[in-house]
C-alpha positions in Angstrom: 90.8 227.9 172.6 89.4 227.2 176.4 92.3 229.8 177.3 90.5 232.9 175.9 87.0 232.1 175.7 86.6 234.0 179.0 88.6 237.5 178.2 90.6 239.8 179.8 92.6 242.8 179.4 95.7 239.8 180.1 95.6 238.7 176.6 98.3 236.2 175.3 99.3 237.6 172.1 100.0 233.8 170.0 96.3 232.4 171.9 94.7 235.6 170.3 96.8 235.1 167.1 96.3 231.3 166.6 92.2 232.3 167.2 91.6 234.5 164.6 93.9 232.3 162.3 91.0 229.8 162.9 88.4 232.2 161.5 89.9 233.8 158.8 88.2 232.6 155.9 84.7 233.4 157.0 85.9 236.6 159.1 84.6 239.1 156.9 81.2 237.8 156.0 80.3 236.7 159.8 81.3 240.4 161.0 79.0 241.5 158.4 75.9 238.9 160.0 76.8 239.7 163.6 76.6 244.2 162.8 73.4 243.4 160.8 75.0 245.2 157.8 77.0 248.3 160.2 80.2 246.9 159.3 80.5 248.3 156.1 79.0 251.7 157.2 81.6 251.2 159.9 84.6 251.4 157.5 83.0 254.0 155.5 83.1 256.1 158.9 86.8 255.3 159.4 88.1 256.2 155.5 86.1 259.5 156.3 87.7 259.9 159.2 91.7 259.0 158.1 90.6 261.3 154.5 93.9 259.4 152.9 95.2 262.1 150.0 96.6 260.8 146.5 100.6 259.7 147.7 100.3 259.8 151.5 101.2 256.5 153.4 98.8 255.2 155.7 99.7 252.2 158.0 96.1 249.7 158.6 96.8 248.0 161.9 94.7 244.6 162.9 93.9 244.7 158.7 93.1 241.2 159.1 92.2 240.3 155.6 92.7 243.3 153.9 89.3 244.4 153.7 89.4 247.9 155.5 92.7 249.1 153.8 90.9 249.0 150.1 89.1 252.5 150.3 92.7 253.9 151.3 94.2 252.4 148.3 91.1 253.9 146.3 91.6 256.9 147.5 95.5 257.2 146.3 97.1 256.4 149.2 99.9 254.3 149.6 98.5 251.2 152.4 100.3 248.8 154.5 97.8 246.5 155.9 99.2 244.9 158.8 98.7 242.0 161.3 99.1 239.5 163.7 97.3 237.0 162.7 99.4 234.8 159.8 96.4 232.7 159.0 94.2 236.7 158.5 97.1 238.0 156.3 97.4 234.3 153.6 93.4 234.6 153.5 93.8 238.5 152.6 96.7 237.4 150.5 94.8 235.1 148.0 91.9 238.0 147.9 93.9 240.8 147.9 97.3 240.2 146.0 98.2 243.7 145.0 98.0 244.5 148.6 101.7 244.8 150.4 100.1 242.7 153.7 102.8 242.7 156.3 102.9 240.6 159.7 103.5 242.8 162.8 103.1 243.3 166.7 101.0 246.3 167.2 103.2 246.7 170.5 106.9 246.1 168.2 106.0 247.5 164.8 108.5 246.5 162.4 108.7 250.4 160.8 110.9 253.3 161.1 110.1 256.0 163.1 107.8 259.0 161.4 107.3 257.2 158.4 103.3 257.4 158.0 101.1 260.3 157.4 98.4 258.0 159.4 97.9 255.4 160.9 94.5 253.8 162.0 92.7 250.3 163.7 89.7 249.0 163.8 88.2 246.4 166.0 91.7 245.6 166.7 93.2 247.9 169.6 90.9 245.8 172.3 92.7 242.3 171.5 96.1 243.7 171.8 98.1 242.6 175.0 99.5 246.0 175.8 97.3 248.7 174.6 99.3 251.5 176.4 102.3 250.4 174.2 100.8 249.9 171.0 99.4 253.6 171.4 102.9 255.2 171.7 104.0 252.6 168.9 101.6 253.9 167.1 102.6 257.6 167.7 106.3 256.2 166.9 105.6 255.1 163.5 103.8 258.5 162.8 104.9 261.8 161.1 105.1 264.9 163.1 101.4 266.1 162.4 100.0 263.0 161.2 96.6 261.5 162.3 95.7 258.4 164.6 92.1 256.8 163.7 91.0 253.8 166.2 87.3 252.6 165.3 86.5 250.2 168.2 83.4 248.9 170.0 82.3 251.6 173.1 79.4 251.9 175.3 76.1 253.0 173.9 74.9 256.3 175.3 71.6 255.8 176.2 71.1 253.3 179.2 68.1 251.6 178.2 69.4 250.5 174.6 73.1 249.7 176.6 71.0 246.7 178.3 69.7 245.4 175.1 73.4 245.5 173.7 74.7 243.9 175.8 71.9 241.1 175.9 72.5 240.7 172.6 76.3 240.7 173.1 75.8 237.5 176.0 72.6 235.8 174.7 72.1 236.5 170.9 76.0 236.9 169.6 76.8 233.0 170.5 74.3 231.2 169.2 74.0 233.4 165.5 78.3 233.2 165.7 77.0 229.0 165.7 75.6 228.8 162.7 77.6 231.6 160.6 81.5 231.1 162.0 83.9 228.4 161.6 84.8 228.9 165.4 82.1 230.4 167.9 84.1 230.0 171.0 85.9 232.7 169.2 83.0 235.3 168.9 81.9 234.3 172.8 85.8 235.6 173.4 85.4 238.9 171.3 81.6 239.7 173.3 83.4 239.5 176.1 86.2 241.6 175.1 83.8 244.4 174.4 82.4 244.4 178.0 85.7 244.4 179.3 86.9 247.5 177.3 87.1 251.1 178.3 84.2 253.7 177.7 84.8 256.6 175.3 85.7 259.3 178.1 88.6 256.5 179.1 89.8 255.2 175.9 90.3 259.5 175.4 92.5 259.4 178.4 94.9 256.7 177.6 95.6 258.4 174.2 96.4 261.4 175.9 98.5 259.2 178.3 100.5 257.9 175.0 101.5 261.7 174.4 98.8 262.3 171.4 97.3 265.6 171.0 93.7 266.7 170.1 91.9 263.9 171.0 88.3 263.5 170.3 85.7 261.0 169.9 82.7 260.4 167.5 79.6 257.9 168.4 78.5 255.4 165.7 75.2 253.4 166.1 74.6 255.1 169.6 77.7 254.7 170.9 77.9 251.0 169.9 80.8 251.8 168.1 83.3 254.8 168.5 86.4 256.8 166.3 89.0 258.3 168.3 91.3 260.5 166.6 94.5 262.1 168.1 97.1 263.7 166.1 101.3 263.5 166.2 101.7 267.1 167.7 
């Protein structure tokens, strides 16, 4: 774990793997602790956003557990939750067993191309090795006119709030991850992470880079959170 405590955009794919195999059975309900409740508003924001229809196929990247691809399969939707993380997917397994949970590289998906009428990540994208590659992956995998949702951690927008996030991030997060997670090295790893990452005006640009079309963003909490959206065009 010493190896990503301190993060980077140079992320080791089986280090990143192997840590959140280590905090898979208590994943859901310490996210849930550390948003003070916004996670689950979170998700509602992003099943909103995708608006999966009755028989459409929708492709859950960084699924973890399984938890953010049930409002899909609620709406109708056909949902492959997928991941990385072996020890996310057996934890979603035993919760979830209906669920078709499938392991995968966001950056080597194991899918034919133009096979998904969407596909979407959330609070995944940052912990990916290559996030140019997993973006036109991403657009591989997805039908001519299909949708992209990424919900991911941004930059608040107003500056004086953005100092008390991020104290909270470096000061608060590690000792509250203590007493909640099976692994708090982990959660020191993913605060860093979320200073590392780019703002909304440059996570925009690197969509547009990986060829999608339309791109827009939408603040959540102020900007703690954002949902890009692009579409297969």
């Amino acid at each position: 774990m010493g190896s990503v405590t301190r993060a980077s955009l140079d992320k080791q794919p089986h280090e990143v793997a192997a840590m959140f195999d280590d905090v898979a059975a208590k994943y859901d309900r310490t996210n849930d602790v550390l948003s003070l409740g916004q996670a689950r508003a979170w998700r509602r924001a992003v099943a909103d956003a995708v608006d999966a229809r009755p028989g459409e196929l929708v492709l859950d990247l960084g699924a973890g557990t399984g938890t953010s691809s049930l409002p899909f399969e609620e709406a109708g939707a056909k949902v492959v939750p997928c991941d990385f993380s072996v020890g996310m997917l057996a934890e979603g397994k035993h919760r979830h067993p209906e669920l078709a949970l499938t392991a995968g590289d966001a950056t080597r998906l194991p899918f034919a191309d133009g096979v998904f009428d969407a596909v979407t990540i959330s609070f995944a994208l940052r912990n990916v090795q290559e996030t140019d590659a997993a973006l036109r992956e991403m657009r591989r995998v997805t039908k001519p006119g299909g949708k992209l949702v990424i919900c991911e951690f941004s930059t608040p927008t107003w500056t004086p709030f953005r100092s008390v996030y991020t104290e909270y991030l470096m000061r608060a997060l590690p000792p509250v991850a203590t007493a909640v997670s099976s692994n708090p090295d982990a959660y020191v790893y993913l605060a860093e992470s979320i200073r590392a990452w780019p703002d909304q005006p440059g996570l925009a640009t690197k969509l547009q880079q990986a060829g999608w079309s339309k791109v827009a963003w939408r603040n959540l909490t102020g900007g703690i959170v954002a949902l890009h959206r692009g579409f297969n065009l």
